[in-house]
N, CA, C and O atoms as a DFTB+ gen file, in Angstrom:
456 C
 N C O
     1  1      71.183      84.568     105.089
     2  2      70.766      85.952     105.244
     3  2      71.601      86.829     104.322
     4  3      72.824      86.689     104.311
     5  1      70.999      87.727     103.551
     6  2      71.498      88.538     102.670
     7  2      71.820      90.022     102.962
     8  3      71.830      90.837     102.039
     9  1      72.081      90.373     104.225
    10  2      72.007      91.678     104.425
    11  2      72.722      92.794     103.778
    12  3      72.308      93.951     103.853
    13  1      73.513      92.546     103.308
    14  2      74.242      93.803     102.402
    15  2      72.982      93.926     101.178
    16  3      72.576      95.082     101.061
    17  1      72.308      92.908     100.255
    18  2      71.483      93.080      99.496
    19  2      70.437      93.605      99.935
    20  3      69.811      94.367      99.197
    21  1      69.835      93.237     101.686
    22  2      68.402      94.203     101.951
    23  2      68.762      95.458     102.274
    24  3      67.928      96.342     102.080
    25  1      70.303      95.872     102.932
    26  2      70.631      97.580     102.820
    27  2      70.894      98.298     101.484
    28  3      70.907      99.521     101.343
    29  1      71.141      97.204     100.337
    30  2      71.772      98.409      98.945
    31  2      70.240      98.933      98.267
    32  3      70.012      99.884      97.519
    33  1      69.208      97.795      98.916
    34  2      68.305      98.177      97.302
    35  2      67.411      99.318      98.104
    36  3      66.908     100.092      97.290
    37  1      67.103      99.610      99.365
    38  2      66.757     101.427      99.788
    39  2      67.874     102.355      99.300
    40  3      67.418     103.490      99.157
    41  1      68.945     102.291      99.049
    42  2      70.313     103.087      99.404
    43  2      69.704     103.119      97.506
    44  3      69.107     104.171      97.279
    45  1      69.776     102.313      96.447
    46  2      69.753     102.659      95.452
    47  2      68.334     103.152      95.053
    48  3      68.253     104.096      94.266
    49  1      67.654     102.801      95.351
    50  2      66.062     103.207      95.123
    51  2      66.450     104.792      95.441
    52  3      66.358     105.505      94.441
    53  1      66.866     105.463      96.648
    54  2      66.878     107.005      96.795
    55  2      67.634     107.848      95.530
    56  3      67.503     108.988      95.087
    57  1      68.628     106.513      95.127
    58  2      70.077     107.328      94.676
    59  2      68.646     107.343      92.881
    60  3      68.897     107.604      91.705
    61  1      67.661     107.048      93.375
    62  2      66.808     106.770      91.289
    63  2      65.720     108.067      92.044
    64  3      65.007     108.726      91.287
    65  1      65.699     108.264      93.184
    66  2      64.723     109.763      93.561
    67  2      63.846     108.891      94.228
    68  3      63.299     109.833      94.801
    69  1      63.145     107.776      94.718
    70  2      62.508     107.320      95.764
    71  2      62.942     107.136      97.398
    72  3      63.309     106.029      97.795
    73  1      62.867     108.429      98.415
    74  2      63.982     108.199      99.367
    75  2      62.466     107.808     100.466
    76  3      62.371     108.255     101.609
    77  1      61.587     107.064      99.924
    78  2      60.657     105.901     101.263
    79  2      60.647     105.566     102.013
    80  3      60.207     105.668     103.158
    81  1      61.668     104.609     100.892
    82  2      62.376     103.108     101.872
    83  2      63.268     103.343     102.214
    84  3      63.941     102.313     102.224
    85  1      64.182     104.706     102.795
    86  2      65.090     104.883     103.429
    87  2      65.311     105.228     104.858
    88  3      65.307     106.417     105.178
    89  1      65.499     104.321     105.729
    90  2      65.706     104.524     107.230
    91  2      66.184     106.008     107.760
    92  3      66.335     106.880     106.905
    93  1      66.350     106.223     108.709
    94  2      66.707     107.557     109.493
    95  2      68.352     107.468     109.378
    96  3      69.039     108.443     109.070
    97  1      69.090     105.657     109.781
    98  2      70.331     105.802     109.551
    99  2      71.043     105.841     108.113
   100  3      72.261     106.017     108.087
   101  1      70.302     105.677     106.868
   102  2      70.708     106.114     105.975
   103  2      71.103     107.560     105.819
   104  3      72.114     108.016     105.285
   105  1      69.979     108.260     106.462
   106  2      70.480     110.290     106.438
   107  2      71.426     110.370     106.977
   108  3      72.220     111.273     106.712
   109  1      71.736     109.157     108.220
   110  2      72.586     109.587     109.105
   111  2      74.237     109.435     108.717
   112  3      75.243     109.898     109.255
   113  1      74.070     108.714     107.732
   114  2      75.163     108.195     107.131
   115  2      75.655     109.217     106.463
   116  3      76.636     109.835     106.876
   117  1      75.013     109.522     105.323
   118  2      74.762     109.877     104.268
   119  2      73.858     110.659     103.582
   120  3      73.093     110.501     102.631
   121  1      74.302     111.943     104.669
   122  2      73.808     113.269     104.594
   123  2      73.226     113.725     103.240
   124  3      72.116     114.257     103.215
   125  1      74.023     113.511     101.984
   126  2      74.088     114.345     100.773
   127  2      72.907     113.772     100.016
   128  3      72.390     114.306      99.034
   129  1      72.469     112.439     100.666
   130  2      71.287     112.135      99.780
   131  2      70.048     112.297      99.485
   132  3      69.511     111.738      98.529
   133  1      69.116     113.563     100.766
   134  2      68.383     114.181     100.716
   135  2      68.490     115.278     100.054
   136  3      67.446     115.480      99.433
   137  1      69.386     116.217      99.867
   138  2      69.705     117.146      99.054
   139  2      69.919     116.580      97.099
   140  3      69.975     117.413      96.194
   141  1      69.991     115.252      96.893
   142  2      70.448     114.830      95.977
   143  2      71.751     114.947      95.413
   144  3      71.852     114.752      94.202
   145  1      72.939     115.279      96.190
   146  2      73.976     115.283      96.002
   147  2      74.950     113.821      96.333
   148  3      75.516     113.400      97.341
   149  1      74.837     113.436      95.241
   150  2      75.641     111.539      95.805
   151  2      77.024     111.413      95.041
   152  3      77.447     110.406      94.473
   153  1      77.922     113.226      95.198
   154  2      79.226     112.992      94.728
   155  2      80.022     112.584      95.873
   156  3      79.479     112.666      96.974
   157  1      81.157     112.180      95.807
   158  2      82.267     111.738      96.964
   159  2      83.273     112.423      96.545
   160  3      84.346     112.004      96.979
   161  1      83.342     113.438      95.775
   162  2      83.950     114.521      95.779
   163  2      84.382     115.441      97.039
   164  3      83.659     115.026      97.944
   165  1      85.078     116.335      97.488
   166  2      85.167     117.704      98.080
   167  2      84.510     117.306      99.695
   168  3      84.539     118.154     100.588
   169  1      84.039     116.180      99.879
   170  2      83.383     116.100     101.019
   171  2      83.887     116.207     102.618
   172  3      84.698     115.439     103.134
   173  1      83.375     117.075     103.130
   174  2      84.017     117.315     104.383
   175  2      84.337     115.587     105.289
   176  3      83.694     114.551     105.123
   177  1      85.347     115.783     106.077
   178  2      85.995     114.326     106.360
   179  2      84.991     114.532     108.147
   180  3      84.752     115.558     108.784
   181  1      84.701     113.336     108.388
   182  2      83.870     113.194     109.893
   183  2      85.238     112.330     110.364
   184  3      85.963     111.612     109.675
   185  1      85.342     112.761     112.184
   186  2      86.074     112.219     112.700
   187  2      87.681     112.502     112.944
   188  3      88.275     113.539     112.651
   189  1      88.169     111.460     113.481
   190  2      89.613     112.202     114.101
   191  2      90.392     112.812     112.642
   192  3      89.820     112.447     111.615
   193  1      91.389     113.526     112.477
   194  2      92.235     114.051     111.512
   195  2      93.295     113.130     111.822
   196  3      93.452     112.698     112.964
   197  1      94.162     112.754     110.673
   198  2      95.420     112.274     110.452
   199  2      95.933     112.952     111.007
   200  3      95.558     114.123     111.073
   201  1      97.696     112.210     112.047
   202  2      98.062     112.785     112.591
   203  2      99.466     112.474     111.432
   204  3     100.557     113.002     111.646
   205  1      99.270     111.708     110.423
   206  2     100.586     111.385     109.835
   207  2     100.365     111.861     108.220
   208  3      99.272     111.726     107.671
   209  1     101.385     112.356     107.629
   210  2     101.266     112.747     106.504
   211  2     101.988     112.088     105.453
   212  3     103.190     111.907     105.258
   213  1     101.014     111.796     104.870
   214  2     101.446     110.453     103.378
   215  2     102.623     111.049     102.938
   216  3     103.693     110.499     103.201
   217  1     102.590     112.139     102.278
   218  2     103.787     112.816     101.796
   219  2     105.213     112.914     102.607
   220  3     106.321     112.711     102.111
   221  1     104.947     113.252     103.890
   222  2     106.247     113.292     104.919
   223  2     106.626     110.893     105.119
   224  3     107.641     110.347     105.552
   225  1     105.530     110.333     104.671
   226  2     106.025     109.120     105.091
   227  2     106.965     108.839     103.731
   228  3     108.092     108.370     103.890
   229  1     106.517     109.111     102.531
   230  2     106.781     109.251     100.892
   231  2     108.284     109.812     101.279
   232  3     109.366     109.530     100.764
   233  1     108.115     110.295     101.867
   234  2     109.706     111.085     101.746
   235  2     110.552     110.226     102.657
   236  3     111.425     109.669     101.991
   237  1     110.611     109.906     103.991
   238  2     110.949     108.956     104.742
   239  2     111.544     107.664     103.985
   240  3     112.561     106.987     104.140
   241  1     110.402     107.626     103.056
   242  2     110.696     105.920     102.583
   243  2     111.990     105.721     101.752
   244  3     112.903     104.897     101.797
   245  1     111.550     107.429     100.520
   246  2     112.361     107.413      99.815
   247  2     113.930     107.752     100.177
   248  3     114.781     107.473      99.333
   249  1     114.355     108.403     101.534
   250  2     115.540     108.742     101.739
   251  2     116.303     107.336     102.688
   252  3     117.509     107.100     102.607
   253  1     115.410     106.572     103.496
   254  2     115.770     105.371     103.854
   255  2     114.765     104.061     103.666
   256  3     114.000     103.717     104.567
   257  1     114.835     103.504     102.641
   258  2     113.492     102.558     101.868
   259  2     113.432     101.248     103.162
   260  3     112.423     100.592     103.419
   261  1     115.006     101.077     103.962
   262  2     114.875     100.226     104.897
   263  2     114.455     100.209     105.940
   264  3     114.490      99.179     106.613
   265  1     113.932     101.342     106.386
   266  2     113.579     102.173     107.515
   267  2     112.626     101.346     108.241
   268  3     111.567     101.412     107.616
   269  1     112.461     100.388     109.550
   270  2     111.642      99.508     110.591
   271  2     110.607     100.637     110.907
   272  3     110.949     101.791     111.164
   273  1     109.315     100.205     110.865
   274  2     108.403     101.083     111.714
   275  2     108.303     101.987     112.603
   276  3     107.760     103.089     112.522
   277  1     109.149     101.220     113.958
   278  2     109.630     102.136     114.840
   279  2     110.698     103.338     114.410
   280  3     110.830     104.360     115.084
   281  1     111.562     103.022     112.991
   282  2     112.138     104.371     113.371
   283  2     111.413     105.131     112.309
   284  3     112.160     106.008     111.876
   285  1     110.091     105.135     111.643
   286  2     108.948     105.634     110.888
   287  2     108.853     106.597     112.015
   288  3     108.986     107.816     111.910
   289  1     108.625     105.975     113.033
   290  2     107.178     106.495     113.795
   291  2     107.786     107.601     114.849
   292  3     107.190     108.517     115.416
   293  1     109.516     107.120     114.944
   294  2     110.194     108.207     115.891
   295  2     110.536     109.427     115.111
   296  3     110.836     110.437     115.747
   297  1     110.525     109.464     113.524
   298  2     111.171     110.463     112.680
   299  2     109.738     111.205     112.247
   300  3     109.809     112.375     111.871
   301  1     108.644     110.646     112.287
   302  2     107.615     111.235     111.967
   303  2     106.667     112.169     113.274
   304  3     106.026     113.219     113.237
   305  1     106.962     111.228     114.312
   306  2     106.516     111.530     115.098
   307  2     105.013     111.492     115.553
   308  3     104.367     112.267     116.259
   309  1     104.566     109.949     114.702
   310  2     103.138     109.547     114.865
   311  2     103.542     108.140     115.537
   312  3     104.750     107.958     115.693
   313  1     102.461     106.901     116.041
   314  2     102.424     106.196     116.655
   315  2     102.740     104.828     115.434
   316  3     102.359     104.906     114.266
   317  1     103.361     103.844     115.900
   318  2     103.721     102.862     114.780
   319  2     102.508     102.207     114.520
   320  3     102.420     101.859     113.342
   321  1     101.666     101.958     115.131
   322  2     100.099     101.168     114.443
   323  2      99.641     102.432     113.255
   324  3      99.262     102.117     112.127
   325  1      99.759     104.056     113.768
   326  2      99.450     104.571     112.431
   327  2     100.150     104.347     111.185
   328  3      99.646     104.134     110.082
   329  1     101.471     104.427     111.521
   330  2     102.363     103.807     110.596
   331  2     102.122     102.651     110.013
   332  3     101.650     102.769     108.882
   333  1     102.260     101.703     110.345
   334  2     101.598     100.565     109.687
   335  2     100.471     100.576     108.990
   336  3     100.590      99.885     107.978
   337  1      99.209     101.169     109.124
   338  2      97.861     101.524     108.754
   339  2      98.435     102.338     107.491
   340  3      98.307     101.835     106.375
   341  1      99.001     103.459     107.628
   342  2      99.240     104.239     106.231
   343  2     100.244     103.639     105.372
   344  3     100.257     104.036     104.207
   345  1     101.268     102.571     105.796
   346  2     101.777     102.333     104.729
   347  2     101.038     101.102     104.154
   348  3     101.490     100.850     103.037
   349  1      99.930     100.135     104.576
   350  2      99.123      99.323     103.877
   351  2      98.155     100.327     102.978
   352  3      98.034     100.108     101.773
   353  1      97.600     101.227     103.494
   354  2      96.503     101.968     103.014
   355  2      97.460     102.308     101.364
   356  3      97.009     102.192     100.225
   357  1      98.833     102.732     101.773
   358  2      99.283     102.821     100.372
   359  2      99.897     102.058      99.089
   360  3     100.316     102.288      97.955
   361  1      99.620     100.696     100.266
   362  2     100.549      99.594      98.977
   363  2     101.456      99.122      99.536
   364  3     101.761      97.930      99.504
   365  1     102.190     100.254     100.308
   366  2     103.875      99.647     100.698
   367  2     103.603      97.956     101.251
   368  3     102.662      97.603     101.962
   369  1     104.506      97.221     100.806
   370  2     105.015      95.818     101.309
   371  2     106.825      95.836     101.853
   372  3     107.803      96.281     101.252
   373  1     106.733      95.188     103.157
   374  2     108.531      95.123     102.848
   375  2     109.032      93.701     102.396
   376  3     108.686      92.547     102.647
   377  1     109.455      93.961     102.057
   378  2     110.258      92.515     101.214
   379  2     111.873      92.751     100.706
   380  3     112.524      93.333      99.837
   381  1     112.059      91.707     102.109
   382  2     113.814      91.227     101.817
   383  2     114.574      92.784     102.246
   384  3     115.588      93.224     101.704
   385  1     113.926      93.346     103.163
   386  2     114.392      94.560     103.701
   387  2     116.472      94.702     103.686
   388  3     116.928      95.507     102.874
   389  1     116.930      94.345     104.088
   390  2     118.273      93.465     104.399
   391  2     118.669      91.761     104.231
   392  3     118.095      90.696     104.459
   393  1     119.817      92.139     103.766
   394  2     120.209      90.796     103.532
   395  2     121.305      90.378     105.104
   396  3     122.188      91.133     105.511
   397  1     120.971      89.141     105.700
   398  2     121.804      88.934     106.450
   399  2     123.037      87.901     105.776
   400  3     122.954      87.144     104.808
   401  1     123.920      88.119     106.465
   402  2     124.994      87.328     105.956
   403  2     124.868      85.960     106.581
   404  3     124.764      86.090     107.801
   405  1     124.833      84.414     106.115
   406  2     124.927      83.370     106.196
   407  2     126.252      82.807     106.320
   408  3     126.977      82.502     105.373
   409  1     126.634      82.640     108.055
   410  2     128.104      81.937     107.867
   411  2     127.804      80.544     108.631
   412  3     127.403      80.201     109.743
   413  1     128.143      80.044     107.652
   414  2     128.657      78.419     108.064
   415  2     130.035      77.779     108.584
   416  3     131.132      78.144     108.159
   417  1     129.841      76.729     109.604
   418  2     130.757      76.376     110.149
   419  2     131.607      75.582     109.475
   420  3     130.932      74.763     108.851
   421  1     132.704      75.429     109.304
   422  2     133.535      74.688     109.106
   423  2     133.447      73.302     108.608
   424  3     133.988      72.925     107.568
   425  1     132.575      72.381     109.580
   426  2     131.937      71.136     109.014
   427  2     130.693      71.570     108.011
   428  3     130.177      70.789     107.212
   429  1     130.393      72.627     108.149
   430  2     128.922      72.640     107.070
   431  2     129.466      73.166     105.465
   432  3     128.712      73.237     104.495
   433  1     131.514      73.642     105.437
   434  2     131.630      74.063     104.182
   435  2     131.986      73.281     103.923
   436  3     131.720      72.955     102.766
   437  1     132.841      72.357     104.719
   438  2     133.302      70.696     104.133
   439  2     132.442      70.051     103.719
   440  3     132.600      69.636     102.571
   441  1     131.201      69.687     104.428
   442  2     129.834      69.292     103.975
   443  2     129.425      70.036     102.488
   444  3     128.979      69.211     101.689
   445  1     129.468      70.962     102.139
   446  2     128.873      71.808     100.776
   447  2     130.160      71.308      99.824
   448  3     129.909      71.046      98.647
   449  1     131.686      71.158     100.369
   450  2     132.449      71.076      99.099
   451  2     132.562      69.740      98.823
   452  3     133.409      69.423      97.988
   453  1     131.730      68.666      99.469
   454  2     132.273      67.432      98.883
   455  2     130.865      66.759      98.257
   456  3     130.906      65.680      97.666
């Protein structure tokens, strides 16, 4: 079954000026395409508002880059799943956050020096 291919070719047929073959949930989607407007420009946002701000996390990162989620989410004052969500949405990866120190016992340096 091909279904992404039987929803694109109504969705592109409107976007060439034939809006036919376009279902009711296409308008519903995708208001601007009866008017013929198919920019993604300026477009008003549907749904909840961000409660976290890229820029206030940008700044966070940059003043402590080691900073655990939880203390993201206590200094920002949004929930740590949003946290997590906005720093994938932006790229961030952590990697090798801290180094722990590796101590070996006594038999394991005798073991390494011989």
């Amino acid at each position: 079954m091909n279904f992404s291919g039987d929803a694109t070719a109504p969705i592109c047929a409107a976007i060439k000026g034939d809006l036919a073959g376009l279902s009711t949930v296409c308008f519903n989607v995708v208001p601007g395409m009866v008017s013929g407007d198919i920019s993604l420009q300026n477009r008003p946002r549907f749904g909840r508002p961000t409660d976290c701000n890229d820029e206030a996390l940008h700044n966070a990162l940059r003043e402590k880059p080691n900073a655990t989620t939880r203390e993201l989410s206590m200094t920002l004052g949004c929930g740590r799943t949003t946290i997590i969500r906005h720093l994938q949405a932006l790229s961030y990866r952590k990697l090798m956050s801290t180094w722990v120190p590796h101590e070996l016992s006594a038999s394991q340096l005798a073991a390494r020096a011989s």
